[in-house]
C-alpha positions in Angstrom: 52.9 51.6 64.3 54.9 48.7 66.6 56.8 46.3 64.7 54.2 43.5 65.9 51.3 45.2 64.5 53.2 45.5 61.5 53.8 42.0 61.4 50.1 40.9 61.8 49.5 43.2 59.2 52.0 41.2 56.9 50.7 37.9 57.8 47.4 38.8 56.8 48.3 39.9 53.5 49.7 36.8 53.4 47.0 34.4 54.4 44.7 36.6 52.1 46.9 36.3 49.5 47.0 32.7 49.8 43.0 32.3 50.1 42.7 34.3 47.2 45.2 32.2 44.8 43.3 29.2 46.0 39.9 30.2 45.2 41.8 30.8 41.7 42.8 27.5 41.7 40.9 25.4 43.1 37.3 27.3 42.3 36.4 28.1 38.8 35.1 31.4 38.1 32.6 33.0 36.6 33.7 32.2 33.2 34.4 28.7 33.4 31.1 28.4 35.2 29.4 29.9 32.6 31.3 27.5 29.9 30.6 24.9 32.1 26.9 25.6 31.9 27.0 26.8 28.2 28.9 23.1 27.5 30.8 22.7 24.3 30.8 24.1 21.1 28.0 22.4 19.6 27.6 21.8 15.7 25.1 20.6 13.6 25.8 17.0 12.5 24.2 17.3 8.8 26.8 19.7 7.6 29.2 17.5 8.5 31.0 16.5 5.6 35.0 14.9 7.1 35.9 13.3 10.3 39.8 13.1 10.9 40.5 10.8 13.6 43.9 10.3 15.0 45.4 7.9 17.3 48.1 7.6 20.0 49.8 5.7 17.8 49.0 8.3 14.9 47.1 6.2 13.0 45.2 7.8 11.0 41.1 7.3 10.1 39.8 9.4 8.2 35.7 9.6 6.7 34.8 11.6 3.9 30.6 12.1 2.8 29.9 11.2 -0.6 26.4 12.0 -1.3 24.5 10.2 0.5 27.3 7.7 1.3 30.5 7.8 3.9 34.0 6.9 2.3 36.6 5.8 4.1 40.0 7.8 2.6 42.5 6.3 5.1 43.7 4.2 6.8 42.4 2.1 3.0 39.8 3.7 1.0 36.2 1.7 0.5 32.7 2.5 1.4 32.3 3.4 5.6 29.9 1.7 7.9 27.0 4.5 8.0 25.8 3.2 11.2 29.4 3.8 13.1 29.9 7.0 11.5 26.5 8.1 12.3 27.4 7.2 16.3 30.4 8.6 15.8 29.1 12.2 15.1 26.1 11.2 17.7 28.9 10.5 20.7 30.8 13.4 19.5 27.8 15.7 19.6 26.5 14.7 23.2 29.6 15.9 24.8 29.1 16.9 28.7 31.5 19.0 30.4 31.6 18.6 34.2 34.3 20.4 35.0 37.1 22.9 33.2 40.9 21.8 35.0 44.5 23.9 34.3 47.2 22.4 33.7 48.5 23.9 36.8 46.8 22.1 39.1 48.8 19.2 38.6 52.3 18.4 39.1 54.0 15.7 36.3 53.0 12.3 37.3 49.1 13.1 37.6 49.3 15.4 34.2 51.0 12.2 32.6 48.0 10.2 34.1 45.2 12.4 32.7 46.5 11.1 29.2 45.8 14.3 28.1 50.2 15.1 26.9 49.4 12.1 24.2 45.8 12.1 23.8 44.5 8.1 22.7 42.3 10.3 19.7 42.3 13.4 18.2 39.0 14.2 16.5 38.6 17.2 13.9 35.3 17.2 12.1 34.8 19.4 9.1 32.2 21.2 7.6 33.1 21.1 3.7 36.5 23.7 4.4 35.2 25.1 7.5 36.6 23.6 11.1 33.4 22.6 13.1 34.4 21.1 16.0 38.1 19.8 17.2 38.3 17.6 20.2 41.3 15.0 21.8 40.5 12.7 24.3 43.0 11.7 27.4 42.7 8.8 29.8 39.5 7.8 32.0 39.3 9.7 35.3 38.3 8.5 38.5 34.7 10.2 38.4 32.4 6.7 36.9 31.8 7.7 33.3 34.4 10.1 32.9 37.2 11.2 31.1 39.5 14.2 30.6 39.2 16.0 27.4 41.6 18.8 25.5 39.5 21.4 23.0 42.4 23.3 21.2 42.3 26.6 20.4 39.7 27.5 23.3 40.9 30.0 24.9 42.5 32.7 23.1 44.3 29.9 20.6 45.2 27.9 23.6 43.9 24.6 24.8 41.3 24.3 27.0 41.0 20.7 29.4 37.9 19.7 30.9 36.7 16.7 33.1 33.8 15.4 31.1 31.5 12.6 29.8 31.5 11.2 26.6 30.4 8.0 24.7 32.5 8.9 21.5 36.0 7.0 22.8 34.0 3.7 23.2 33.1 3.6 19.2 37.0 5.5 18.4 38.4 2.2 19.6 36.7 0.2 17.1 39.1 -1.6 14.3 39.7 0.7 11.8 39.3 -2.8 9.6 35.9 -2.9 10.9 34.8 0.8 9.5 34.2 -0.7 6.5 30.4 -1.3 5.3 29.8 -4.5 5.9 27.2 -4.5 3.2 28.1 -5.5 -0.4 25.7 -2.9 -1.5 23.6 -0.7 0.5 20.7 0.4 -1.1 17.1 0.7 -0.1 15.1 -1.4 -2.2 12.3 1.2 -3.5 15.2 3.4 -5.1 15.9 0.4 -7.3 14.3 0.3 -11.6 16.6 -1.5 -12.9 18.3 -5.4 -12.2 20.3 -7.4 -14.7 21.8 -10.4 -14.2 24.8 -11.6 -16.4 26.2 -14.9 -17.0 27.9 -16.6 -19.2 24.8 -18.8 -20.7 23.2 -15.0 -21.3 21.3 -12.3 -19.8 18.5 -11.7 -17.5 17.4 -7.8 -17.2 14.0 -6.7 -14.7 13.1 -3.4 -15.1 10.3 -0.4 -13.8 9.3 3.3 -13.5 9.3 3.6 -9.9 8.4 1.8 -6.8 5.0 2.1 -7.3 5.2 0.5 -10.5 4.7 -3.1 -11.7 8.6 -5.1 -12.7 8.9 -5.8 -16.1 10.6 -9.0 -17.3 12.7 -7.2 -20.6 15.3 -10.3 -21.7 15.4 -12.4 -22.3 11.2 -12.0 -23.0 9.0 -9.4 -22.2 6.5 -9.9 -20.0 5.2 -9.1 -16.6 7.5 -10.0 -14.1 6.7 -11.5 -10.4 6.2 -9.3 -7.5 6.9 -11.3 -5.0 9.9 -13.7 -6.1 11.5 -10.0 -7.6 11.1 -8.9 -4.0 13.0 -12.3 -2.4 15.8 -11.6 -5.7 16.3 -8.1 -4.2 16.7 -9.8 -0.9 19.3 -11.9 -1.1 21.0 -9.3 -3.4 21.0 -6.2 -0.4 21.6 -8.8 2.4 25.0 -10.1 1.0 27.5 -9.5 4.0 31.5 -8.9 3.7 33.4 -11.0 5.8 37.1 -10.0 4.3 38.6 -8.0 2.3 41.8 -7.6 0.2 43.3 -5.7 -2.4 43.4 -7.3 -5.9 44.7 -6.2 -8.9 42.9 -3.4 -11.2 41.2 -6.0 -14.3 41.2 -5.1 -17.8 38.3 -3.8 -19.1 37.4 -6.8 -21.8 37.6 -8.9 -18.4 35.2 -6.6 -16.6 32.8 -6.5 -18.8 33.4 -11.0 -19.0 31.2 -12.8 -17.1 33.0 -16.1 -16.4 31.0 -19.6 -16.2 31.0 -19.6 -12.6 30.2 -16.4 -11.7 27.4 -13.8 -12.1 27.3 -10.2 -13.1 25.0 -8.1 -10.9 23.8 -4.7 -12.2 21.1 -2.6 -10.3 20.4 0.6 -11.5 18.8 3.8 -9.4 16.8 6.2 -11.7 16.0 8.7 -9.3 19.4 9.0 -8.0 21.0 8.5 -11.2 23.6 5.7 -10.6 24.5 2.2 -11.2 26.4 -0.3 -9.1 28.1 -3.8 -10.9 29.3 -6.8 -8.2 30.5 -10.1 -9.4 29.8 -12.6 -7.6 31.2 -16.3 -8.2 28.4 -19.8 -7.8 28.9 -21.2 -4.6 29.5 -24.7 -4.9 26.0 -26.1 -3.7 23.0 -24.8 -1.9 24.8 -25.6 1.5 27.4 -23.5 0.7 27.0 -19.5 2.0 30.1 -18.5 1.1 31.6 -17.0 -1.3 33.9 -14.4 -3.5 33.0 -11.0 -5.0 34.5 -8.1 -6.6 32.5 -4.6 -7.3 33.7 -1.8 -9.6 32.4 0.7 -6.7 34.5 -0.8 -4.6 38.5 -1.4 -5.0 39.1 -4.7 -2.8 37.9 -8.3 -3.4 35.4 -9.1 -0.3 34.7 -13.2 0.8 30.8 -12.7 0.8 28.4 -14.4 2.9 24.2 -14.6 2.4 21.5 -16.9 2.3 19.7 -18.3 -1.1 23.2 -17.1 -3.1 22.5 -19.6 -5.3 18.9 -17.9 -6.2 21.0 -15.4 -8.4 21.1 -18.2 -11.0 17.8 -17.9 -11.6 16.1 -18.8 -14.8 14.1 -16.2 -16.2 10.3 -18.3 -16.1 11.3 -18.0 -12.4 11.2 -14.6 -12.1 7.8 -14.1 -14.5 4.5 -13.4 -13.0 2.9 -16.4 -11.9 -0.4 -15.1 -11.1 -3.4 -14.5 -13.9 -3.2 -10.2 -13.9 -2.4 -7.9 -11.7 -5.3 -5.7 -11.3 -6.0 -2.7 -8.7 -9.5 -2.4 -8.1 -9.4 0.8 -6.8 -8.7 2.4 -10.0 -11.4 0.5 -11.8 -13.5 2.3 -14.2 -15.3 -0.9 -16.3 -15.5 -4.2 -16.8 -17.0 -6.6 -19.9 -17.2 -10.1 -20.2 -18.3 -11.3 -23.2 -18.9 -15.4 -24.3 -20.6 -17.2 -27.0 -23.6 -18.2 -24.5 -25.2 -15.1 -22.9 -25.1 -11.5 -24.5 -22.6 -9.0 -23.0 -22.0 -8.0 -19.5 -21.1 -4.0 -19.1 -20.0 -3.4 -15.7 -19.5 0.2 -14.4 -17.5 1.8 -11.2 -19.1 5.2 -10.1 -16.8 6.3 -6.5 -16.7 2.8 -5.7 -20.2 1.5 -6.5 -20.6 -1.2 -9.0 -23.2 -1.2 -11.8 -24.8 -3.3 -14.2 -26.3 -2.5 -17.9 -29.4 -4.4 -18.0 -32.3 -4.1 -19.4 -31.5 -0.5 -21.3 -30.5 1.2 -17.4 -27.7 0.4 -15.3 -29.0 -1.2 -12.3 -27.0 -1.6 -8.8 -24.3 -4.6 -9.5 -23.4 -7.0 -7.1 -20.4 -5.5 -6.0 -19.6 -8.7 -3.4 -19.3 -10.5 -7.0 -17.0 -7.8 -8.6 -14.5 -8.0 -5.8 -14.5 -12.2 -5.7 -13.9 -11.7 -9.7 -10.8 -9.4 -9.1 -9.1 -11.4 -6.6 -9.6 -14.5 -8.4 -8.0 -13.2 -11.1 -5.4 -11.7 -8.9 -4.2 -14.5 -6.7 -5.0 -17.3 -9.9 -1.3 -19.0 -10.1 -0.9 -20.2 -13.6 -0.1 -23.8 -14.2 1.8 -23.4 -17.2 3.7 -20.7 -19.8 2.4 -23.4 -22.5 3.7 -21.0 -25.4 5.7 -17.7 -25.8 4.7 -17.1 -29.4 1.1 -16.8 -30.9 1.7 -18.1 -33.8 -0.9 -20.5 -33.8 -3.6 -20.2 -31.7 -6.0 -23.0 -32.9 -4.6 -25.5 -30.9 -5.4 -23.6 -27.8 -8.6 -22.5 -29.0 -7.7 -18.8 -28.7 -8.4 -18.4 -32.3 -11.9 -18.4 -31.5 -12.2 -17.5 -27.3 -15.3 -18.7 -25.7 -15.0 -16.1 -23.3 -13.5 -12.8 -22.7 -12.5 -10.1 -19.7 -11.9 -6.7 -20.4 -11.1 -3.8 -17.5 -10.3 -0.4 -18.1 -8.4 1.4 -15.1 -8.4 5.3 -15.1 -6.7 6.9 -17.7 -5.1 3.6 -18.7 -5.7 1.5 -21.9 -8.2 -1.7 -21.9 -6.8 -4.9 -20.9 -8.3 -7.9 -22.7 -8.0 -11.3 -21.6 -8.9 -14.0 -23.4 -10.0 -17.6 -22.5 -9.8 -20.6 -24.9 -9.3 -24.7 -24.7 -8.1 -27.5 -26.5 -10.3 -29.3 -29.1 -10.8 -32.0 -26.7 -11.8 -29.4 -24.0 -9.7 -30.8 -21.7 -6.9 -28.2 -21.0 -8.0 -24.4 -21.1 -6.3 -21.5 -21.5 -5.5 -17.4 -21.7 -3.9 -15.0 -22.7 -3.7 -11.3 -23.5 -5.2 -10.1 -26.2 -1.8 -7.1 -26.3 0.9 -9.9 -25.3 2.1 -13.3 -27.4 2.0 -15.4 -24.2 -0.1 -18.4 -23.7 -1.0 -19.4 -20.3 -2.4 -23.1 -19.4 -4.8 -22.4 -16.6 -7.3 -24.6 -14.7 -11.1 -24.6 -15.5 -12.1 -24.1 -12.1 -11.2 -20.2 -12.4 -14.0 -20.0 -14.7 -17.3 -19.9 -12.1 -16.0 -16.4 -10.8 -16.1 -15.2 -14.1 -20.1 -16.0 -14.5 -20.7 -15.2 -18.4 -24.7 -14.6 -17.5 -25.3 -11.0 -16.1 -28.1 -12.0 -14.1 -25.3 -13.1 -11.7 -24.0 -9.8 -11.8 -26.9 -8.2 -10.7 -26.9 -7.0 -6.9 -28.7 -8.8 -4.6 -30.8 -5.5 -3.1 -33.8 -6.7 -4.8 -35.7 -4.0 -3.3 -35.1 -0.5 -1.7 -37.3 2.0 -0.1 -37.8 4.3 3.0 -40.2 3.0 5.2 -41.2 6.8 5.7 -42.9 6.2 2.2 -44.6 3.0 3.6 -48.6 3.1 3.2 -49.2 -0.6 3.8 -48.1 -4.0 3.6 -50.5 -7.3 2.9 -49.5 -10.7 3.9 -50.9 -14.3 2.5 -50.3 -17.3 2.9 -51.6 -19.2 -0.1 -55.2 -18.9 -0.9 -55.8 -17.9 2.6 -56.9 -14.2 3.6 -54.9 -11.5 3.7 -53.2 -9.5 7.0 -53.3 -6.4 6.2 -51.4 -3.6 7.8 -52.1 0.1 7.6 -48.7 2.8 8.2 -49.1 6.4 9.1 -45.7 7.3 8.6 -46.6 11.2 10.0 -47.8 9.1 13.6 -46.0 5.9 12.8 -48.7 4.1 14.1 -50.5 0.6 12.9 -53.7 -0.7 12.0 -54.3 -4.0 11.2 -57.3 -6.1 9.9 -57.6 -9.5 8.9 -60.4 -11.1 6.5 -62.2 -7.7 7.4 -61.9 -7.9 10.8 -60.5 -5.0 12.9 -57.1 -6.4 14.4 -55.4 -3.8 15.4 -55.3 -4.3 19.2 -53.5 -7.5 18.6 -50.7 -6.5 16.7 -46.6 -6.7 18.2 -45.7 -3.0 17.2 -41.6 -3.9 17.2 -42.2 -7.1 15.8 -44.7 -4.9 12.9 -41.5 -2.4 12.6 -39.2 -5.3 12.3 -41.3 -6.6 8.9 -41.1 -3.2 7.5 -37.7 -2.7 8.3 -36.7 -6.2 7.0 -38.9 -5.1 3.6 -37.4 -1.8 3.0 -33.7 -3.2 2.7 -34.8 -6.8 1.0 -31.9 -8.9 0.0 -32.2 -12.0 -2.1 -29.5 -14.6 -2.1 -28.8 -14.7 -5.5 -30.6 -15.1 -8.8 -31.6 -18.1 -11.1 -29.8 -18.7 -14.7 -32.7 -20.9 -15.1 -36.4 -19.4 -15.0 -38.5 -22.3 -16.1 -38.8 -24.3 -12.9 -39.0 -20.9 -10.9 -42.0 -19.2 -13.4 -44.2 -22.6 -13.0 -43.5 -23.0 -9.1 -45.0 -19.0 -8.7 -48.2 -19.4 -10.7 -49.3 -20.8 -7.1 -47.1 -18.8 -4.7 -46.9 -19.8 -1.3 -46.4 -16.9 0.0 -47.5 -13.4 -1.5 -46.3 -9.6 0.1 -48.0 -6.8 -1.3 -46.3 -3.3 -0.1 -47.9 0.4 -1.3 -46.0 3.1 -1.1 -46.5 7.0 -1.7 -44.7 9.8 -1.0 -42.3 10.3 1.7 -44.2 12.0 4.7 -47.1 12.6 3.0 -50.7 10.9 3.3 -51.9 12.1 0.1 -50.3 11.7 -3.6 -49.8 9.0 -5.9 -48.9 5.6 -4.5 -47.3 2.5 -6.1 -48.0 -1.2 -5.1 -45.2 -3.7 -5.7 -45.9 -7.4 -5.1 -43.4 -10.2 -4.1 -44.5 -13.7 -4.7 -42.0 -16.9 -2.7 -42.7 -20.5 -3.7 -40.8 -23.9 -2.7 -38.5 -25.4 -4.9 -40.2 -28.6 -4.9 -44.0 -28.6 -5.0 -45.8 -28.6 -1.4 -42.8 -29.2 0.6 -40.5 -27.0 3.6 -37.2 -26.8 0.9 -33.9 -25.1 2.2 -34.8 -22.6 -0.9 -37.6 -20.4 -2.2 -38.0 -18.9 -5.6 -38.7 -15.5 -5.6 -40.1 -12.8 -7.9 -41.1 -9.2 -7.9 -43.8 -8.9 -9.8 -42.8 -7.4 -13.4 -39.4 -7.8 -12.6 -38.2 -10.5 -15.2 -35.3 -12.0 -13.2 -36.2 -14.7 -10.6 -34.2 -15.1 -7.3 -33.2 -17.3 -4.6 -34.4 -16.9 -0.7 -32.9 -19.6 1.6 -35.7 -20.6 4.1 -33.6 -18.9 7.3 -33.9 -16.1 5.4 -37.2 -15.4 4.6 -38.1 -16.5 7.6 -35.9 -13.8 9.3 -37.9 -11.0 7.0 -41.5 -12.1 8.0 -40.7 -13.8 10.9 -43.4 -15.1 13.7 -46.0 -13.1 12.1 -46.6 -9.5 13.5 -49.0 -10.3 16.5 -48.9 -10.8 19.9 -48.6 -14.0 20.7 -52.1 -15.4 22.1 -52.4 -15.9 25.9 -53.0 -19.8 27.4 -56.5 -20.3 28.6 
């Protein structure tokens, strides 16, 4: 072989050689392509129990999980910010690799510039003992969004560098004065039973079951307690903000458990997660004022506090009782009686939502529009005064003797009696509960929902039927002939005659469907209290309806006739109102004129052509 072939053969080498340590270098292989692809380590945020966090500087911050809480341990130790920590683990978790670099490839000045020699963070997360995921982050590189990351102990216990993208440096560089929750307490309101406030002038103490359960007003009285200003109470209590903190001294326990004259002792407790929190907090000078002090014995520094209504702490306890009437769910109704010294008693009677009345030996449909007015009245009623806590004497408020009573039974619960009374004078009324010493002043015009007379109870479906049942329906108008109209329900086809005349040709069949339709789901407008005026005006009825019926689909059988007589409520006039009265039917009702004139209408026939 000549030495210049030999020579060609060497610089080849050479140059392949070269090419080859450059792919090396400047390509990544299939391994890092495959990382690359794969990303990093991923790990699942809700075992995460410690973040360790570690500056430039080497600072140190460090988050511990409590529970259901974050703790900061260093650099101070006091309750974290959940919403940083839980974008902290967020940022950390969406780590994208782009590329994997070696140290190699650069020379001192652009290694130094990577920031990667003093990382600004070094992040360790922990999974109660177990490491889960280590990470430091360099300087930002040159690609937007970027920055060059270190994951030690990689690759075969050394440190692997990558060009990524990552959120997590952006909420690192936060304060570590600002990791601190800036809530006084953080809490959600529904895991709350228990509030007591303590002052110096004595104690206030709200309690319930759980958060489907009414607040109970237990000192300094006992007594129902008031949804809604309870609600605005726990309001300003979970809204109180930290604007500072510093250490204080650790207080003696007598002081601890002193509540000074300007300040307020605030303990909630949580039954179902079986803890209590205690915050002092001291009286702002005036309602202008939002600022203020508090200490906590959950938390070791003294925090300057800001919120709105502070002052609403210092509350007096008649604030904080139930202002309305009762608190009633009429969904899980099962009866209702009212009973007064004017009208016998009133059974009412839920069955899956349907209202019924006891009258007459049988429980009839109720008016169940009436039950509903009835229950909100006495559910949105604001009382007008707690005119005594003790029932010591109840003559003066005539609750001695009631005039009238409510009682409502809710499933699997014990009646609840209320009781209505008034002064001698019968001026001022009042109530109260027949199991509770409270006296309530309340106005008299809560009364007409509460109708003693159970005619007014009584639903206003006068009359039901199927109009396949119809046989016929007669029509007169005073002492003038009948129309009288023939159904086949098997055809459902009409016949008509009219003082014996065959008038069947002339008759509107929609408008003849319409009447029976109208008939078959008759609704009064209410009933009368007073029958005398009504039984005298129906002796000469000006209008009388005469329906048969038989049995549904058939032309044969039994049949039944029921008769409905309508007269004015003044003698020979066009009045707005009509008594009414099924015939046999005791009760007498009401039929506006609109109204009856919507059931019968125009008549049934067609209307006559002009000659």
């Amino acid at each position: 072989m000549s030495a210049r072939t030999t020579l060609l053969l060497f610089l080849l080498v050479a140059a392949m050689g070269a090419i080859i340590l450059g792919i090396e270098r400047y390509f990544p292989s299939a391994q890092e392509l495959r990382e690359i692809r794969r990303g990093p380590t991923r790990f699942e945020k809700e075992k995460i129990t410690r973040i360790e966090v570690l500056t430039a500087e080497n600072l140190p911050l460090t988050l511990v999980r409590d529970g259901n809480a974050w703790r900061i341990e260093a650099p101070y130790e006091d309750l974290a910010d959940p919403q940083k920590v839980a974008a902290l683990i967020l940022t950390l978790h969406g780590v994208d690799w782009i590329e994997r670099i070696h140290r190699e490839e650069f020379d001192g000045d652009e290694w130094q510039k990577t920031g990667l020699d003093k990382p600004r963070f070094k992040v360790r997360l922990l999974a109660g003992d177990a490491l889960a995921y280590e990470c430091w982050f360099g300087a930002p590189a040159a690609v937007e969004n970027s920055l060059y990351i270190g994951i030690p102990n990689a690759d075969h216990g050394a440190t692997a560098w990558y060009l990524a993208k990552s959120d997590a440096p952006a909420v690192l560089q936060i304060p570590a004065a600002s990791w601190r929750d800036p809530k006084l307490l953080r809490l959600p309101a529904e895991v709350i039973t228990s509030i007591t406030l303590s002052q110096a002038s004595g104690q206030v103490v709200l309690s319930r079951e759980n958060e489907h359960a009414p607040w109970q007003l237990e000192k300094p009285l006992k007594t129902r307690g008031s949804k809604e200003r309870i609600t605005e109470l726990l309001s300003t209590i979970l809204n109180i903000e930290i604007t500072e903190a510093k250490d204080v001294a650790a207080a003696s326990k007598e002081e601890a458990q002193t509540a000074h004259a300007d300040e307020i002792k605030v303990t909630i407790e949580s039954k179902t997660r079986g803890k209590s929190y205690e915050f002092s907090v001291k009286k702002p000078a005036d309602e202008k004022q939002a600022v203020t002090t508090a200490t906590t014995t959950y938390r070791k520094p003294a925090f300057t506090v800001v919120a709105k209504n502070l002052l609403s702490l210092w509350v007096s306890p008649n604030a904080l009782r139930d202002h309305l009437l009762a608190q009633i769910d009429g969904e899980r109704l099962e009866f209702i009686t009212i009973t007064s010294k004017t009208h016998p008693e009133i059974s009412l009677r839920n069955e899956g939502g349907s209202w019924y009345l006891q009258r007459h030996g049988k429980w009839d449909p109720a008016n169940g529009e009436r039950v509903s007015r009835c229950l909100n009245a006495l559910n949105t009623y604001e009382i007008l005064q707690f005119a005594a806590d003790s029932a010591a004497d109840l003559a003066p408020f005539g609750l001695d003797d009631p005039f009238q009573t409510v009682t409502w039974t809710a499933q699997r619960e014990k009646p609840v009696k209320l009781m209505f009374g008034h002064n001698p004078e019968s001026t001022q009324f009042f109530a109260k509960y027949d199991s509770e010493p409270f006296i309530y002043r309340i106005d008299a015009s809560l009364l007409p929902s509460l109708p003693t007379d159970g005619i007014k109870w009584k639903g206003l479906g006068a009359l039901r039927f199927t109009t396949f049942a119809l046989r016929r329906i007669s029509m007169a108008l005073g002492a003038n002939a009948p129309v009288i109209l023939d159904y086949n329900p098997v055809t459902a086809q009409w016949k008509a005659t009219r003082g014996g005349r065959d008038v069947t040709d002339e008759i509107d069949r929609v408008k003849a469907d319409q009447l029976a339709g109208n008939l078959a789901r008759f609704t009064v407008q209410d009933w009368a209290a007073d029958r005398s005026d009504a039984l005298q005006a129906l002796k000469t009825p000006f209008l009388t309806i005469q329906i048969v019926l038989g049995e549904p689909g058939r032309l044969d059988g039994p049949v039944r006739e029921i008769e409905i007589l309508f007269s004015p409520t003044q003698p020979n006039a066009e009045t707005a109102f009509y008594f009414g009265q099924i015939k046999d039917d005791p009760d007498i009702f009401y039929m506006t004129r609109n109204a009856l004139l919507q059931i019968v209408g125009d008549g049934v026939f067609k209307p006559k052509s002009a000659k």
